[in-house]
N, C-alpha and C positions, 0 to 999 in steps of 0.2 A: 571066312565068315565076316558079314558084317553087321554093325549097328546103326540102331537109330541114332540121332543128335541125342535124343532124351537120357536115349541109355549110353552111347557110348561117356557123358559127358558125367553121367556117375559112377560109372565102374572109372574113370578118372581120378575122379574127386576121394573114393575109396583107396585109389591106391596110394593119392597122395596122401593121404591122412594117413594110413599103415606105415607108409614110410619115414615119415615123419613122427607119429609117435614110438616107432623103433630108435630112429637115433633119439629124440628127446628122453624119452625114457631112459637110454643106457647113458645119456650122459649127466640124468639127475642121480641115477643109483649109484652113481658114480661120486658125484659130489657129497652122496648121504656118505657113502662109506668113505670116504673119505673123512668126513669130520666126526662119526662117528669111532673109529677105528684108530683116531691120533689121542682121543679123548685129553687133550689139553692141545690148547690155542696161543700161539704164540703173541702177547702182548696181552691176553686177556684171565690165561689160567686154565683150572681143570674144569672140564665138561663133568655134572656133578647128576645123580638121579634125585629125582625126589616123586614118589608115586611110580606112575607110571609115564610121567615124562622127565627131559634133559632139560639142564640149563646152565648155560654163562651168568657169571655176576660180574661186577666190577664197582668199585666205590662198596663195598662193603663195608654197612653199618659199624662203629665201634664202639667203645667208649671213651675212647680218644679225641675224636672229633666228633663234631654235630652232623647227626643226620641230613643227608641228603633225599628229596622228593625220589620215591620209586617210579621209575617206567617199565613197562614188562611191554615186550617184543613179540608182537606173534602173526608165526607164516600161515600162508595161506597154502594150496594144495596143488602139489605136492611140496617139499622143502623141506626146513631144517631151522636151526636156529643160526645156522652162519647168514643167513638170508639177511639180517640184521647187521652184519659184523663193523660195515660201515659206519652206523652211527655209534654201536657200542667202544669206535675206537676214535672215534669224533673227538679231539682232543676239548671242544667248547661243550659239546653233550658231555665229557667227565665230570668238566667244571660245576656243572649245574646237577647233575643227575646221580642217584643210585640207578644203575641198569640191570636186568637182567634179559634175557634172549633166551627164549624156551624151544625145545623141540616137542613138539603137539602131541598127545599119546595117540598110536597106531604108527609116527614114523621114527621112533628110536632106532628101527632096524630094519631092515626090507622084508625081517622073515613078518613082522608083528601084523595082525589081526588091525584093521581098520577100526575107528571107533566113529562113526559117521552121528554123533547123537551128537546135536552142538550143547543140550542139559551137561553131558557126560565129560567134552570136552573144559566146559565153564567150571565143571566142579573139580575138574584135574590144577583148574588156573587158582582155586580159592586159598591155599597155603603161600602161593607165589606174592597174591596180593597184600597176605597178611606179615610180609618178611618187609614192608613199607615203616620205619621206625622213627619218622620225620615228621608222623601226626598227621600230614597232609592229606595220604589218601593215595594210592597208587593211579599212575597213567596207564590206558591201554593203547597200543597204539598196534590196528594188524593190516596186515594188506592180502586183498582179494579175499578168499575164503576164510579170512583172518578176520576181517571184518564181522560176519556176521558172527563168530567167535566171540570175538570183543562184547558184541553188542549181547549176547543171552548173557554173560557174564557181567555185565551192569546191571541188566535185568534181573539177575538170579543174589547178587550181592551186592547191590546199588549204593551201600553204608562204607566199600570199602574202596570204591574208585573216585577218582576225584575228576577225572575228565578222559574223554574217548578222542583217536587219530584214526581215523577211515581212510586209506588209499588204496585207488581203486578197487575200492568193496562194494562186494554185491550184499543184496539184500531186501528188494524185490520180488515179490514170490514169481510174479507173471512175466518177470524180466531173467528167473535166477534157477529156469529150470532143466535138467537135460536137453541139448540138442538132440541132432540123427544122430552123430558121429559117434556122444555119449551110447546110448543104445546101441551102435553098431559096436561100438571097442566092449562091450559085453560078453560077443561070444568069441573076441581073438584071446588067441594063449599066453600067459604070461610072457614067455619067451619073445613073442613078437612086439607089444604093446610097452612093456619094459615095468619093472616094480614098481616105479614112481609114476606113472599115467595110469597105470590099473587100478593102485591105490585112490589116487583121486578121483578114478570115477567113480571109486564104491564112494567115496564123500558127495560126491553131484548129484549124486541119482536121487537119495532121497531128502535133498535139501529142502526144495519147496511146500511140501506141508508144513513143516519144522518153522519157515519164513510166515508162513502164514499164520501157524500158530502164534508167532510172537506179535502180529499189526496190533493189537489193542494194547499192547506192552509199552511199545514206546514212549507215549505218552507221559509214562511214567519215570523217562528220564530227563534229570533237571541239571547234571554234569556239563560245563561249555564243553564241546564239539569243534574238532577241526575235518575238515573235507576237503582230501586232495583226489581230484581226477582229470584224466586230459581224454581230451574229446576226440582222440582217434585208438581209442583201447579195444580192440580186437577179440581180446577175451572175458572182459567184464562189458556188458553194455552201459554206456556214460551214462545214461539216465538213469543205473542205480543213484548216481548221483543225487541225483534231483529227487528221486525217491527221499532217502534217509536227510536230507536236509528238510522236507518237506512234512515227514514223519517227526521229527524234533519240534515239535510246539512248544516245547516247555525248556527246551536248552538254550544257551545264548552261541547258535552256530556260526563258522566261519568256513566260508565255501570258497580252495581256491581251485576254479578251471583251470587248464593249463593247453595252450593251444599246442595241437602238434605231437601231442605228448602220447602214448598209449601204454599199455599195461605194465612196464618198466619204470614207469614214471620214479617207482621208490628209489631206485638206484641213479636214474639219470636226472633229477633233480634233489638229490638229497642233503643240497646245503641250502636251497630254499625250504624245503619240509623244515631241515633244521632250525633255519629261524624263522618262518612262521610258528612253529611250536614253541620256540621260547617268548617268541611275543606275546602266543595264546594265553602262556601255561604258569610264566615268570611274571 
């Protein structure tokens, strides 16, 4: 049998995306169950519920000592709350921060039901903001699908946050909506696609209304903003970028590009994020 160039060159591209989100997948479901399944972390404590999502703390309020500023942690799609683990064990981020690193409700567990409503996500994060006992205000800081998290969650509780971290976050409706591959990983089976990409695309699918619902919102944030993105991100388009600093009219933003850099950027820059942030935020 043979093909066209047109078609052989998709039934290609299909197979690498199957193949590829098979191993991806088994080896996120792997890493959830993994930090789900230890429930305490060594160096950080016990993985604790509260609603219907997880979280790390560290620097927990006393009355012993003076409050430290709260930062709350949040991954993007699919992930966990170890996604963060790095800074939560930042020996400089202790110094300065109460932390907490949350796991999103829909990924406590691979059996759990997707919550694709970023409203529903934000009002999961509304108690996490309010354990901030330093006066200040809590930081959100999320990456990729974290992002727009973050941002309905200022929007929705604007009194409780004191300032936002976007890395490489989307947020763009016309920039932030399914692909093919989304719609094609649709009708494959769990089994092939893997619990952690099948999850995430029920989060993709119906992001951009949601995105567009919020464009007159922003406006209405006046929190300083920090914006990390590298301009070769493969799975965020960089001009979210440009979007959401361009969107912030009323915030005092700080936009760093990062050449070279793509959608890892959190992890393989994260002692620059780290003191960019404390410059921001201290």
């Amino acid at each position: 049998m043979s093909f066209t160039p047109i078609a052989s060159n998709f039934r290609f591209r299909c197979l690498v995306v199957i193949v590829a989100c098979s191993v991806l997948g088994s080896l996120t479901s792997q890493g959830l169950a993994q930090a789900d399944s230890s429930r305490f972390i060594s160096g950080v404590g016990s993985v604790r519920s509260l609603g219907n999502l997880e979280y790390i703390e560290v620097n927990t309020p006393s009355f012993d000592n003076a409050a430290k500023q709260l930062i709350v942690f949040v991954h993007g799609t699919p992930g966990s709350l170890s996604a963060f683990l790095r800074y939560v064990n930042d020996p400089v981020m202790r110094e300065k921060f109460h932390m907490i690193s949350v796991t999103r409700p829909g990924w406590v567990s691979d059996g759990d039901s997707k919550i694709p409503s970023l409203q529903e996500q934000a009002r999961a994060l509304e108690p996490i903001l309010r354990m901030d006992r330093s006066g200040r205000g809590a930081l959100l800081m999320g990456h990729s699908y974290g992002g727009p998290v973050i941002a309905r969650t200022a929007m929705d509780y604007s009194e409780l946050v004191a300032g936002l971290v976007f890395v490489a976050s989307t947020g763009d409706p016309q920039l932030s909506g399914p692909r093919w591959y989304n719609r094609f990983a649709t009708v494959l089976p769990r089994f092939i696609l893997g619990a952690g990409l099948k999850g995430a695309n029920a989060e993709i699918l119906p992001l951009r209304p949601q995105l567009e619902e919020m464009l007159p919102r922003w406006q209405d944030l006046t929190m300083p903003v920090l914006i990390v993105q590298g301009d070769e991100d493969r799975l965020v388009h960089p001009r979210n970028a440009d979007f959401i600093e361009r969107m912030l009219v009323n915030s005092d933003v700080t936009y760093l590009q990062r050449q070279g850099q793509g959608h890892f950027v959190l992890w393989e820059e994260a002692e620059l994020i780290r003191d960019a942030l404390l410059e921001k935020f201290n």
